[in-house]
N, CA, C and O atoms as a printed pandas DataFrame, in Angstrom:
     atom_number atom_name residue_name chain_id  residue_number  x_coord  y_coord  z_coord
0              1         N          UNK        A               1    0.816   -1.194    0.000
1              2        CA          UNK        A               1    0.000    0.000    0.000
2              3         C          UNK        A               1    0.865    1.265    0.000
3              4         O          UNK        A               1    0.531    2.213   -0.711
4              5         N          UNK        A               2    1.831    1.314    0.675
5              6        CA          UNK        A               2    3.028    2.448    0.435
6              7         C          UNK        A               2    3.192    2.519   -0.447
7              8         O          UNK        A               2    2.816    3.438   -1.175
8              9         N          UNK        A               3    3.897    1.470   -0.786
9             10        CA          UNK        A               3    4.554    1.998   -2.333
10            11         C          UNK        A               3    3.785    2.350   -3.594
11            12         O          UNK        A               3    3.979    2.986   -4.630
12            13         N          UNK        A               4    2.737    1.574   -2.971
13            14        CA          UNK        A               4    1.555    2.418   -4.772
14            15         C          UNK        A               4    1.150    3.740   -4.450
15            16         O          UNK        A               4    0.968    4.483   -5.414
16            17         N          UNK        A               5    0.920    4.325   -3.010
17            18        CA          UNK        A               5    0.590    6.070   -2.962
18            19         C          UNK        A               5    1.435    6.189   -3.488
19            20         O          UNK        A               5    1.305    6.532   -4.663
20            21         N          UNK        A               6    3.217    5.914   -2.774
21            22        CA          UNK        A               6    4.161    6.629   -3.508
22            23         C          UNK        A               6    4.257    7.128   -4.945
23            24         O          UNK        A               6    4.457    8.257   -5.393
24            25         N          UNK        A               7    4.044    5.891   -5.563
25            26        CA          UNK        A               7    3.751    5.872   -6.631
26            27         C          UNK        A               7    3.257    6.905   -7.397
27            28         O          UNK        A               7    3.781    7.648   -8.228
28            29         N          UNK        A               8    1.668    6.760   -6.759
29            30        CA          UNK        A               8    0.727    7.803   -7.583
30            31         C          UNK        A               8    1.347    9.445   -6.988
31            32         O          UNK        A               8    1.474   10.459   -7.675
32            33         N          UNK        A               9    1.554    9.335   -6.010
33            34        CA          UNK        A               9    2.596   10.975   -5.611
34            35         C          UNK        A               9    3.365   11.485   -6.707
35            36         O          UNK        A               9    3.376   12.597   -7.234
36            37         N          UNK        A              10    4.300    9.950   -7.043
37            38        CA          UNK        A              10    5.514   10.423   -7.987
38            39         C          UNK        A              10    5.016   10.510   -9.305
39            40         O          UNK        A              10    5.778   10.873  -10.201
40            41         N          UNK        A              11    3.256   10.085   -9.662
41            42        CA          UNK        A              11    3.060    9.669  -10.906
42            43         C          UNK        A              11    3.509    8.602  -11.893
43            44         O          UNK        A              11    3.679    8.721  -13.106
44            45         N          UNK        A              12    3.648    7.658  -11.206
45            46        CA          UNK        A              12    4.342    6.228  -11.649
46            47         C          UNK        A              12    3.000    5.024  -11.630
47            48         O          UNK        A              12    2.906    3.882  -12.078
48            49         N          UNK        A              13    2.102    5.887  -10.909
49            50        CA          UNK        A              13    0.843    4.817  -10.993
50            51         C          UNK        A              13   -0.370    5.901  -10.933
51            52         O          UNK        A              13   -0.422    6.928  -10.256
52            53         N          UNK        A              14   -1.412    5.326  -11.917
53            54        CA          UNK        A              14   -2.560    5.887  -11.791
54            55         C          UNK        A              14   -3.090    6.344  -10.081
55            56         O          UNK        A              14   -2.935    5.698   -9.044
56            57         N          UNK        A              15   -3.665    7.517  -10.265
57            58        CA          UNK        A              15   -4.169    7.630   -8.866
58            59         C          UNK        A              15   -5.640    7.678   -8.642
59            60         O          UNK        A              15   -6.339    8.429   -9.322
60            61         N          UNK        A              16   -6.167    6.868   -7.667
61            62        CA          UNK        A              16   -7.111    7.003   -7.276
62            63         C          UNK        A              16   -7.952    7.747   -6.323
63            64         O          UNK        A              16   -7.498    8.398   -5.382
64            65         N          UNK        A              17   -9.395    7.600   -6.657
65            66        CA          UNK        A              17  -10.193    9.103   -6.538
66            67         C          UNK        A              17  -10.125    8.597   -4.997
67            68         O          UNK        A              17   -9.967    7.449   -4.581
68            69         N          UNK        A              18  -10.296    9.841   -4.260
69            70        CA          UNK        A              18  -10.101    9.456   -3.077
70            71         C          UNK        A              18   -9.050   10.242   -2.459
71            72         O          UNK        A              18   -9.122   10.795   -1.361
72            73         N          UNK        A              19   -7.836   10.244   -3.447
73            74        CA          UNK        A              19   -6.396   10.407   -2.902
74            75         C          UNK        A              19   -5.852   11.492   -3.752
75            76         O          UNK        A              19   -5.641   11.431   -4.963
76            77         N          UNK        A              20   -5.621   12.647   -2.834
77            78        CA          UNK        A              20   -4.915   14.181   -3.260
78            79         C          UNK        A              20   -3.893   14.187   -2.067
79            80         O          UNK        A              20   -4.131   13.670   -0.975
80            81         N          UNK        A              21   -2.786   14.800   -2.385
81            82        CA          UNK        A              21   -1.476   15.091   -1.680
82            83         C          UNK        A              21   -1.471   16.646   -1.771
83            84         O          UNK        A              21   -1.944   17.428   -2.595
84            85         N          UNK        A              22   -0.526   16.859   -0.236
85            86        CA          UNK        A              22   -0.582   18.736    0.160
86            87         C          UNK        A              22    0.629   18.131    1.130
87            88         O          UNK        A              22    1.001   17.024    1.521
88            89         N          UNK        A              23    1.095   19.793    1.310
89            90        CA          UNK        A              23    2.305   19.901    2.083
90            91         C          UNK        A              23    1.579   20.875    3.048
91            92         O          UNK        A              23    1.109   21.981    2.781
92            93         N          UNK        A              24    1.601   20.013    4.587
93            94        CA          UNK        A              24    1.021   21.248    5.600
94            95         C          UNK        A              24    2.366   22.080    5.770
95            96         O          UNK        A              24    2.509   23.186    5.247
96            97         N          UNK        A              25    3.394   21.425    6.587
97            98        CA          UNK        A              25    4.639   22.287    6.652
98            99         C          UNK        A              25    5.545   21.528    5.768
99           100         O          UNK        A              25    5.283   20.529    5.098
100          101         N          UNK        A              26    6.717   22.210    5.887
101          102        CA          UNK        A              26    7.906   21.736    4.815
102          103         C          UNK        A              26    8.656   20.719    5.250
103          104         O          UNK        A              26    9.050   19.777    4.562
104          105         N          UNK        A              27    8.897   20.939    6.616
105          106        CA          UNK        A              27    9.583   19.461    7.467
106          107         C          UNK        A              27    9.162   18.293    7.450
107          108         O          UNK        A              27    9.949   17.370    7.661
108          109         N          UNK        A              28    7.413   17.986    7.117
109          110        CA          UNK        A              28    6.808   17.275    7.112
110          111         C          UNK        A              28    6.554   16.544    5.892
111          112         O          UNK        A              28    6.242   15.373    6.110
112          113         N          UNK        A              29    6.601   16.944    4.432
113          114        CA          UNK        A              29    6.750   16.776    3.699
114          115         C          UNK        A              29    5.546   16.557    2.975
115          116         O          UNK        A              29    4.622   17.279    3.349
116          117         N          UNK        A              30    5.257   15.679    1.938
117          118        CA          UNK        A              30    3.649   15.672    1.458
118          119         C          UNK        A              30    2.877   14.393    2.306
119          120         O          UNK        A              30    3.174   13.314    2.820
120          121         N          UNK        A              31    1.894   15.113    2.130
121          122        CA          UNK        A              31    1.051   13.824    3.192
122          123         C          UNK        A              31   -0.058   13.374    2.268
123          124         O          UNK        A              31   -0.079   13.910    1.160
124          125         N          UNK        A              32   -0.959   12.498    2.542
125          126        CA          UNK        A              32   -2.329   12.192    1.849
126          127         C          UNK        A              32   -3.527   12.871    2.235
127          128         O          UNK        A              32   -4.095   12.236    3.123
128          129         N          UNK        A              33   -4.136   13.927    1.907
129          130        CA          UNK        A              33   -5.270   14.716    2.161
130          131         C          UNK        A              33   -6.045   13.249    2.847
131          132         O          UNK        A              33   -5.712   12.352    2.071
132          133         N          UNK        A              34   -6.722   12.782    3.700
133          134        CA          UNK        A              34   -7.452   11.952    4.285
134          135         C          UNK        A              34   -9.196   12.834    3.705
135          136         O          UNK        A              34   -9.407   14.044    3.624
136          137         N          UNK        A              35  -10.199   11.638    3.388
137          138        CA          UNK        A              35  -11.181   12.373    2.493
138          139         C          UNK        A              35  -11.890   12.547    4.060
139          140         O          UNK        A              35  -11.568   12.054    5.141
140          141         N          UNK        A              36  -12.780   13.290    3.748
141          142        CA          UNK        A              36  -13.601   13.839    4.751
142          143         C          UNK        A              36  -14.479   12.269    5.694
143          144         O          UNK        A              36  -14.991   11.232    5.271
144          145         N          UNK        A              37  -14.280   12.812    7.008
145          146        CA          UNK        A              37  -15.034   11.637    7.397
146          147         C          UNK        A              37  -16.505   12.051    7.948
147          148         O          UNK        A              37  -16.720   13.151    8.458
148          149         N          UNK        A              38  -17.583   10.954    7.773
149          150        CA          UNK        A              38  -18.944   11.302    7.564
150          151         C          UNK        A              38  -19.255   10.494    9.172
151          152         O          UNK        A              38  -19.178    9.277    9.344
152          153         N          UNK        A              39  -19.668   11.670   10.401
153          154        CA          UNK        A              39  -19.818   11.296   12.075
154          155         C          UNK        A              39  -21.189   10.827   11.989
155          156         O          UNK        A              39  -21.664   10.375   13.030
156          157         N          UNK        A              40  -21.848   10.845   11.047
157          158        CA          UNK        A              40  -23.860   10.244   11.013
158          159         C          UNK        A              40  -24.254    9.808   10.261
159          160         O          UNK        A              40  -25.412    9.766    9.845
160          161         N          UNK        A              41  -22.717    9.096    9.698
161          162        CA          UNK        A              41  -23.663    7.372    8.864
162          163         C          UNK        A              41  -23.290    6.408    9.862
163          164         O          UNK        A              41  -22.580    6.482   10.865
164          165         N          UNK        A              42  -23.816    5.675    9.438
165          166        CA          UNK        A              42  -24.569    3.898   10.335
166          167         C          UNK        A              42  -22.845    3.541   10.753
167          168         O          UNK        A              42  -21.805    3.999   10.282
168          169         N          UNK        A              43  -23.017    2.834   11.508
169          170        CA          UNK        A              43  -21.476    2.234   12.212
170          171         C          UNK        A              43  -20.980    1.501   11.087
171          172         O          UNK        A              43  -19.856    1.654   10.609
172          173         N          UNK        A              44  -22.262    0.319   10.485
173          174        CA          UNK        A              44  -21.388   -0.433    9.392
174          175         C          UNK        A              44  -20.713    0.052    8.131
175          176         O          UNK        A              44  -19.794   -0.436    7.473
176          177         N          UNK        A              45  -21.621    1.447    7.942
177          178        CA          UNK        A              45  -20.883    2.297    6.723
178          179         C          UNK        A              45  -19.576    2.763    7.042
179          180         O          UNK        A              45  -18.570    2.407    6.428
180          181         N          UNK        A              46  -19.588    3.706    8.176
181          182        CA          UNK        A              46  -18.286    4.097    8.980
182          183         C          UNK        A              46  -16.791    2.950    8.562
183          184         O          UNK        A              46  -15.747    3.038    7.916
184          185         N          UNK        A              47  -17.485    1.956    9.366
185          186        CA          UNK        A              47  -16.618    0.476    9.459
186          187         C          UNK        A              47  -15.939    0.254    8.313
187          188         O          UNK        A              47  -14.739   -0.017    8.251
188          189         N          UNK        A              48  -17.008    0.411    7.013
189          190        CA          UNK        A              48  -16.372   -0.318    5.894
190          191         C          UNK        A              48  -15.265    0.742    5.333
191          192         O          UNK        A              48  -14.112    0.500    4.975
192          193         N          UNK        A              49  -16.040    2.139    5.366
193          194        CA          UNK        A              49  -15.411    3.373    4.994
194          195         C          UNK        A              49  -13.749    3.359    5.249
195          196         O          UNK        A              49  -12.857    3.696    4.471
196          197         N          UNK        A              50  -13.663    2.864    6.579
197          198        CA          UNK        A              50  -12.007    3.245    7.854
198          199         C          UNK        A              50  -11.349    2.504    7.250
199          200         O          UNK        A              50  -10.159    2.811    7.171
200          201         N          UNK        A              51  -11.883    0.990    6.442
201          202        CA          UNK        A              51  -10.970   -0.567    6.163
202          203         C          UNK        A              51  -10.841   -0.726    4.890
203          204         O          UNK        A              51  -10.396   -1.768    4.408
204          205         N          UNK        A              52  -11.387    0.752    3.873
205          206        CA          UNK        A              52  -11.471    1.075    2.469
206          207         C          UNK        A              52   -9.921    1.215    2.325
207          208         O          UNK        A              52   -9.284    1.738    3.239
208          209         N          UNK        A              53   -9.273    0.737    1.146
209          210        CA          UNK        A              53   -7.889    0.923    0.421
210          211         C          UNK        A              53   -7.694    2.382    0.503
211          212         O          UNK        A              53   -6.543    2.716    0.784
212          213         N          UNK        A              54   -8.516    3.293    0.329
213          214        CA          UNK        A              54   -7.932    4.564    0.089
214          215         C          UNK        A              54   -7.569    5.414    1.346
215          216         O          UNK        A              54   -6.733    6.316    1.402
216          217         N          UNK        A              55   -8.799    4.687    2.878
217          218        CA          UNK        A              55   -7.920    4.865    4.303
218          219         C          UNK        A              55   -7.132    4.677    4.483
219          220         O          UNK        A              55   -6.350    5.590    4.748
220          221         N          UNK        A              56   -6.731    3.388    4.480
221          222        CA          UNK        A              56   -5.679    2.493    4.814
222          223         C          UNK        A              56   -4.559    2.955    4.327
223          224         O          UNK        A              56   -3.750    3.211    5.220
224          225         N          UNK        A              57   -4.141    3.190    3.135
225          226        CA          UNK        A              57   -3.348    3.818    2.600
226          227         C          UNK        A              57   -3.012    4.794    2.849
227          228         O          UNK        A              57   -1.801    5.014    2.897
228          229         N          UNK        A              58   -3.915    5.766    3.106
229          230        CA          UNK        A              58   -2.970    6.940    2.966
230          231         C          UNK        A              58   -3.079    7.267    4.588
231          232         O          UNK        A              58   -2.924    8.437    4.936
232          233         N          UNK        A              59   -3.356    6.203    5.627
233          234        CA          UNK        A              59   -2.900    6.205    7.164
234          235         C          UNK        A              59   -1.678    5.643    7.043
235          236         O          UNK        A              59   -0.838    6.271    7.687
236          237         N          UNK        A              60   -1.423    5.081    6.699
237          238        CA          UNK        A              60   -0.135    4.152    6.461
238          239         C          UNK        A              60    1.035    5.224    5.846
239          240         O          UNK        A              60    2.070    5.553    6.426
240          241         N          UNK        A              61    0.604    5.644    4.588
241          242        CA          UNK        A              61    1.631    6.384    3.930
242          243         C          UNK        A              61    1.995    7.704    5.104
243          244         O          UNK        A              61    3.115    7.701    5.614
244          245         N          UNK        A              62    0.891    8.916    5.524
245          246        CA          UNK        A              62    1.345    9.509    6.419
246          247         C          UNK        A              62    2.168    9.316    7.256
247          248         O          UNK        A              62    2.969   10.213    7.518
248          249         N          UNK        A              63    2.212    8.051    7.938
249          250        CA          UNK        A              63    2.441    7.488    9.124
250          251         C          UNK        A              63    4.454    7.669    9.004
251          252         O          UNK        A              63    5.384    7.836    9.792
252          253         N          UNK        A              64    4.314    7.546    7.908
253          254        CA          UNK        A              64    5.887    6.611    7.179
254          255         C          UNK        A              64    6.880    7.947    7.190
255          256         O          UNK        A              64    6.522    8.742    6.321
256          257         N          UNK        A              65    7.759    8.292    7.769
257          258        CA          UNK        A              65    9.307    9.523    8.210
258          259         C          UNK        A              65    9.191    9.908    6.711
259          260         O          UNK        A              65    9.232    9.364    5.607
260          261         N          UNK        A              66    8.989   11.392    7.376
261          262        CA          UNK        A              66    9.702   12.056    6.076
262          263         C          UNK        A              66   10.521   12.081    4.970
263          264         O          UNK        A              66   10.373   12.655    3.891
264          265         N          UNK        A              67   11.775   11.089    5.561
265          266        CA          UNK        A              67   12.532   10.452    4.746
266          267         C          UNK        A              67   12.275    9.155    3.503
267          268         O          UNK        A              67   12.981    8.967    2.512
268          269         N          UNK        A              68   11.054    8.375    3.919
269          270        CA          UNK        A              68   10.369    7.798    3.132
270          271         C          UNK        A              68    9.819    8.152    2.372
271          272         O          UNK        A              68   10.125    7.707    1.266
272          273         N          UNK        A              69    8.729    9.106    2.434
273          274        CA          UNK        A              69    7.729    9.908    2.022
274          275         C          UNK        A              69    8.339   10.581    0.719
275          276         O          UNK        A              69    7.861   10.596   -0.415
276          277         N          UNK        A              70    9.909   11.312    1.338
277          278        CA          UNK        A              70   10.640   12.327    0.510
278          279         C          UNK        A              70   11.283   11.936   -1.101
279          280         O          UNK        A              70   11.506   12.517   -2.163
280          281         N          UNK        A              71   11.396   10.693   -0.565
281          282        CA          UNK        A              71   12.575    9.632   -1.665
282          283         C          UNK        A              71   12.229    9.975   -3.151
283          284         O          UNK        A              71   11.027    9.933   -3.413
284          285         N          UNK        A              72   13.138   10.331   -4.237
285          286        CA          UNK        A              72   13.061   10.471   -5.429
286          287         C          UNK        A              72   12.879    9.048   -6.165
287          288         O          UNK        A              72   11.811    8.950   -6.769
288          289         N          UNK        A              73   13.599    8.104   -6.215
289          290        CA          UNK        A              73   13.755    7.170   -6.689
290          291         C          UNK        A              73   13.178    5.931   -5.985
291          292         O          UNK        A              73   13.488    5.688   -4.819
292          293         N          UNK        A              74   12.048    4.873   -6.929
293          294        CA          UNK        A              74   12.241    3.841   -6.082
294          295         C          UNK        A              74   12.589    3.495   -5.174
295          296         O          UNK        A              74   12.161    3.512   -4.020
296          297         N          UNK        A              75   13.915    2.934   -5.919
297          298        CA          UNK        A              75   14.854    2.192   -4.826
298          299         C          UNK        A              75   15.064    2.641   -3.628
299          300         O          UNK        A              75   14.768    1.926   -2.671
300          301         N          UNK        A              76   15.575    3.820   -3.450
301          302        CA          UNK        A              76   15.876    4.656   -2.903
302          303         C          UNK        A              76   14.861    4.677   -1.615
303          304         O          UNK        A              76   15.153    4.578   -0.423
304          305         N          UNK        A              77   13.639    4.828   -2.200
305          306        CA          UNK        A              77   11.756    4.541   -1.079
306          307         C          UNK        A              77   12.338    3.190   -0.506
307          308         O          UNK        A              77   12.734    3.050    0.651
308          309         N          UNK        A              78   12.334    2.164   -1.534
309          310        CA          UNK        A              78   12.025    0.649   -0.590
310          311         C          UNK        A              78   13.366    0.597    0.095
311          312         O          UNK        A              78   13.192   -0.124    1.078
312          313         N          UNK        A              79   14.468    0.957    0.066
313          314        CA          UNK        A              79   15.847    0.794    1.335
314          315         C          UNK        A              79   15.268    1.409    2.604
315          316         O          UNK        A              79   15.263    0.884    3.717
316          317         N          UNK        A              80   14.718    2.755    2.222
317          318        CA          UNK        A              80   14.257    3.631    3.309
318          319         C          UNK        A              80   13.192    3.224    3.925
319          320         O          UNK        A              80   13.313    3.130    5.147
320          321         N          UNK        A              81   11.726    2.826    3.270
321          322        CA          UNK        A              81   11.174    2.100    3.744
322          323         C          UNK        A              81   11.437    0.590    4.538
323          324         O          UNK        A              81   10.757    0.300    5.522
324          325         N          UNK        A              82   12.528   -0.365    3.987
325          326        CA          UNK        A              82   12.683   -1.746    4.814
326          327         C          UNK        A              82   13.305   -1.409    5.787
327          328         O          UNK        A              82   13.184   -2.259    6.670
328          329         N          UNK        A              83   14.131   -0.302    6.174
329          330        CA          UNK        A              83   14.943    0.600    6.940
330          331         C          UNK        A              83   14.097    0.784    8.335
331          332         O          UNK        A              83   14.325    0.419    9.488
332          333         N          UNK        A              84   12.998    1.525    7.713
333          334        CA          UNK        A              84   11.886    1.624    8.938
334          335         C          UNK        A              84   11.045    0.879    9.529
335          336         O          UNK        A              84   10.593    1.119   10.648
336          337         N          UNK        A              85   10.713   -0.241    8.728
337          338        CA          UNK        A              85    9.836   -1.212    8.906
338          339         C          UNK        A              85   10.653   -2.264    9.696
339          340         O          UNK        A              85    9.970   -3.005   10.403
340          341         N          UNK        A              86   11.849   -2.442    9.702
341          342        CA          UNK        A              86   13.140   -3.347   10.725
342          343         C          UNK        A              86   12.732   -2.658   11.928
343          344         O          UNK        A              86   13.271   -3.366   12.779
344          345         N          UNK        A              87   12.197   -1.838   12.490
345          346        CA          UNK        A              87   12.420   -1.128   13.622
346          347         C          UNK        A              87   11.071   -1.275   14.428
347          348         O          UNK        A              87   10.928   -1.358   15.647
348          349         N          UNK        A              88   10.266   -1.283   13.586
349          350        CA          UNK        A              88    8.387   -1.724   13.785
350          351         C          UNK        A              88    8.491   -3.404   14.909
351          352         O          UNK        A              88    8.706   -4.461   14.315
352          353         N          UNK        A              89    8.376   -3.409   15.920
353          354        CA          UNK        A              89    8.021   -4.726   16.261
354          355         C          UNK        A              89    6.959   -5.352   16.061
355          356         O          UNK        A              89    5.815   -4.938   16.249
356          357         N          UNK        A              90    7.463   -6.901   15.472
357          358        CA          UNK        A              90    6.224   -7.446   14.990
358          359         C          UNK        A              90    5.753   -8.564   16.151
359          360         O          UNK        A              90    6.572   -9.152   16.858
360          361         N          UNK        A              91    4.322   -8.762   16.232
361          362        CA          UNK        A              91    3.268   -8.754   17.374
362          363         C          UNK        A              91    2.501  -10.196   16.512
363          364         O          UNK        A              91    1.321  -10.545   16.498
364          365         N          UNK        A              92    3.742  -10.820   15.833
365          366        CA          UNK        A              92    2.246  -11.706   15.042
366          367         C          UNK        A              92    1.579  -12.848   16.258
367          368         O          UNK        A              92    2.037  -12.937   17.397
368          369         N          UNK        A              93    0.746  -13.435   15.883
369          370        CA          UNK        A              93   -0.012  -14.299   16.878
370          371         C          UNK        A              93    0.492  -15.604   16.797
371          372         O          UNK        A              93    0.372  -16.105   15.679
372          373         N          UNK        A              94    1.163  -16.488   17.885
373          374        CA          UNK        A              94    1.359  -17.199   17.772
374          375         C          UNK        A              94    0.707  -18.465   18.701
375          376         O          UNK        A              94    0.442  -18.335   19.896
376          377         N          UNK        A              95    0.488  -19.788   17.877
377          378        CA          UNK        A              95   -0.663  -20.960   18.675
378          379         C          UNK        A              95    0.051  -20.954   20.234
379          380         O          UNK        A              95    1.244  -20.925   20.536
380          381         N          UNK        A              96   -1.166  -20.992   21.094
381          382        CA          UNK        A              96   -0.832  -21.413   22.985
382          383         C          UNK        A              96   -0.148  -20.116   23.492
383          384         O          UNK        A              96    0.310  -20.014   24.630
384          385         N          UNK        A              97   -0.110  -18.958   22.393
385          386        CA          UNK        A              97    0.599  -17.742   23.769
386          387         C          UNK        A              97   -0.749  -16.919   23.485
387          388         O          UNK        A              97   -1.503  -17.250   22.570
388          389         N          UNK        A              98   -1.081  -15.499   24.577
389          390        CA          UNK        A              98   -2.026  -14.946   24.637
390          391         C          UNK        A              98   -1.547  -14.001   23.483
391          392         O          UNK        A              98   -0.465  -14.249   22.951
392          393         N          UNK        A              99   -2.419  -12.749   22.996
393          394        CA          UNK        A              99   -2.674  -12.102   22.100
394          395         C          UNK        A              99   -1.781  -10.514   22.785
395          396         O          UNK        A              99   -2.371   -9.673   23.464
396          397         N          UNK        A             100   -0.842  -10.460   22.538
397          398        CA          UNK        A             100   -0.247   -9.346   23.233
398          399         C          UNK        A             100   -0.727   -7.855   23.185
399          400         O          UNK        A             100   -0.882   -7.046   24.100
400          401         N          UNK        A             101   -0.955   -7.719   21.558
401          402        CA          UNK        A             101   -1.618   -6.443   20.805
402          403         C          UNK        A             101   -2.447   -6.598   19.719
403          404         O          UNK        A             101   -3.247   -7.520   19.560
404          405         N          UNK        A             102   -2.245   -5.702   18.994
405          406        CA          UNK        A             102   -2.965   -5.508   17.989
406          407         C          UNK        A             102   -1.786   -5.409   16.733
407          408         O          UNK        A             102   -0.839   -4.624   16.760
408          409         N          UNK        A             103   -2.080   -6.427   15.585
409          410        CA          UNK        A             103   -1.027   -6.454   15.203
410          411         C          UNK        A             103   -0.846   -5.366   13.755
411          412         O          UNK        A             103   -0.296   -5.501   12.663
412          413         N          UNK        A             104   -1.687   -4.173   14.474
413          414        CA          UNK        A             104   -2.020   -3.478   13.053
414          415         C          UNK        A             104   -0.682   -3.007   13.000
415          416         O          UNK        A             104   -0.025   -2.820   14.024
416          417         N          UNK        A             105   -0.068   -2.723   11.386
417          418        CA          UNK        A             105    0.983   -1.394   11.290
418          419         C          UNK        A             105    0.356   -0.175   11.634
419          420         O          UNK        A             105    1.137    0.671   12.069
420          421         N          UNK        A             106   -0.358    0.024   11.591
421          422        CA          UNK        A             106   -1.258    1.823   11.656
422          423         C          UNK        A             106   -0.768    1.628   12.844
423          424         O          UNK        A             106    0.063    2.517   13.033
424          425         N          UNK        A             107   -0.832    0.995   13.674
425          426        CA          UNK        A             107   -0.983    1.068   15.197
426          427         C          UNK        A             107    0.328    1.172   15.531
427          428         O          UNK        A             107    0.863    2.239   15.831
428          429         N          UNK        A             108    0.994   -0.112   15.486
429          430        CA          UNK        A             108    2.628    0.116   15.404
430          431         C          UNK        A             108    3.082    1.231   14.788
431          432         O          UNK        A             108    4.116    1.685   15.279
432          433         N          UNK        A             109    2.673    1.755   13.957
433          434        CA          UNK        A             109    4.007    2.739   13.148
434          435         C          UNK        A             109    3.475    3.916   14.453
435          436         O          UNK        A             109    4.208    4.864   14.733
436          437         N          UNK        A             110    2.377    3.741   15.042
437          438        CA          UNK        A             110    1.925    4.974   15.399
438          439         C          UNK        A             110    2.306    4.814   17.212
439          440         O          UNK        A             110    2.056    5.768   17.948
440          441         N          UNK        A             111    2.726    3.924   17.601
441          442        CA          UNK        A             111    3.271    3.738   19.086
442          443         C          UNK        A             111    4.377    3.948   19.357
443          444         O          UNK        A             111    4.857    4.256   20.448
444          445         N          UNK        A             112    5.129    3.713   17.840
445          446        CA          UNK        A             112    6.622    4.038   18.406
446          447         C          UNK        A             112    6.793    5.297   17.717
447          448         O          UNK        A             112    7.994    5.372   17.460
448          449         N          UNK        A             113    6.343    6.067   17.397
449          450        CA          UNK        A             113    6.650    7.613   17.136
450          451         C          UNK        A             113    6.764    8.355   18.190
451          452         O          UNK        A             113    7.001    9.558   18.076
C-alpha cells in the first residue's frame, strides 16, 4: 500500500479518486489529504469506509518519516522504507501464547513515534 501512494505521488501509478497530496509544513513533507469523514452514517458504513484501500493507505503512507515519504527514486523509497519497517516490532499471533496487541501497522508505526 506504500509503495503504490508513492507511486501515484511520484506519478508512476494511476491515482485514485479518493487520494490528493498537500504539504502542511515543509519538514513534514507531502502527506495524503485523508477524504472527509462522515460522524452520522450507520457504524457499518463508517466500518467499511475506515478498512477502504484509500484509508488504509494513505494512514499508512502519512504514518511513514519524512525520509520515506521524501525519496526520489524507487529504490531509494524501498531501502528507506525496509529501513523503517526493521524497527516496527512485529506482534504476530502465535498458537498457545495470549494475544499481546494488535497487530495493526497503523498502530505500530503509530506507538513508536
Amino acid at each position: 500500500m506504500i509503495i503504490t501512494v508513492w507511486k501515484m505521488h511520484k506519478k508512476l501509478a494511476p491515482k485514485m479518486p479518493g487520494i490528493s497530496f498537500h504539504r502542511e509544513e515543509e519538514r513534514d513533507g507531502v502527506k495524503v489529504k485523508l477524504p472527509k469523514r462522515y460522524k452520522d452514517a450507520q457504524n457499518d458504513i463508517r466500518e467499511l469506509r475506515e478498512n477502504c484501500f484509500v484509508m488504509r493507505a494513505a494512514q499508512l503512507f502519512n504514518r511513514m518519516p519524512s525520509d520515506v515519504r521524501q525519496c526520489t527514486a524507487i529504490e531509494s523509497m524501498k531501502i528507506e522504507l525496509g529501513k523503517f519497517l526493521a524497527t516496527i516490532p512485529d506482534y504476530s499471533l502465535v498458537r498457545g501464547y495470549s494475544k499481546h496487541q494488535d497487530n495493526s501497522l497503523i498502530k505500530s508505526v503509530s506507538e513508536c513515534k
